[in-house]
C-alpha positions, -999 to 999 in steps of 0.1 A, spaced: -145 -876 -495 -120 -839 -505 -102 -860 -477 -92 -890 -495 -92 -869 -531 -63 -850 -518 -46 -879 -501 -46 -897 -535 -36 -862 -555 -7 -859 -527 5 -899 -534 4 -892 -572 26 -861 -572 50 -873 -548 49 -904 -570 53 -884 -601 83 -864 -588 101 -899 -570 97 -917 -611 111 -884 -627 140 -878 -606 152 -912 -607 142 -912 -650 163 -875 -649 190 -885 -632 200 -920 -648 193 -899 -683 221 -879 -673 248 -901 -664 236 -922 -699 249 -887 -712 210 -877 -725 194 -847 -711 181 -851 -676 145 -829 -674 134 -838 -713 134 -871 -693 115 -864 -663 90 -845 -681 85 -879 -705 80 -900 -674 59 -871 -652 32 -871 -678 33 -909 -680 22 -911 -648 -3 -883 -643 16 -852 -634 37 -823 -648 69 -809 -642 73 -772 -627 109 -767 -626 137 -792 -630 175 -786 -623 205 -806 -629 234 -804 -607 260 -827 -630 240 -858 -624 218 -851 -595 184 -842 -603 159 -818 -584 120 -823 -592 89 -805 -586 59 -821 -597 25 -813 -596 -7 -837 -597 -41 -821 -605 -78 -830 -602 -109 -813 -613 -137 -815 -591 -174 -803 -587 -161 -780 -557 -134 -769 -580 -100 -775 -593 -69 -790 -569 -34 -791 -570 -4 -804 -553 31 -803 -559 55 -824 -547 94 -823 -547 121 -850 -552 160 -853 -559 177 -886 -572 213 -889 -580 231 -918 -588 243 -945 -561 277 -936 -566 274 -901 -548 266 -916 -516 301 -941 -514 
């Protein structure tokens, strides 16, 4: 059962940090700021930012997921970096 818990916490932040990358990085090149973003789509979907950097328009993540539990609290933090399509031509 902890098994699958942290399986499912693990998917969520790695979730969370792919969505807020992707959200911080097309914010930026829409000329908005990058992290306010992430950290709008991050709590949408369950997690929180713990550090956000913008390099021009490429974004670097760390989210982390969290889950209260009878055994105690848990938490996982995932990283993730989105830039846009045009970096990689």
């Amino acid at each position: 059962m902890v098994a699958v818990l942290l399986l499912s916490l693990h998917q969520r932040a790695g979730q969370g940090a792919d969505f807020a990358a992707l959200a911080a990085s097309k914010a930026s090149v829409d000329g908005q700021e990058g992290c306010a973003a992430a950290r709008r789509i991050a709590k949408a979907n369950g997690t929180r930012i713990t550090s956000c950097r913008m390099d021009a328009e490429v974004a670097t993540v760390t989210a982390r997921a969290e889950i209260k539990t009878p055994l105690g609290a848990w938490g996982i933090r995932q990283r993730a970096r989105a830039a846009p399509s045009y970096y990689f031509e």
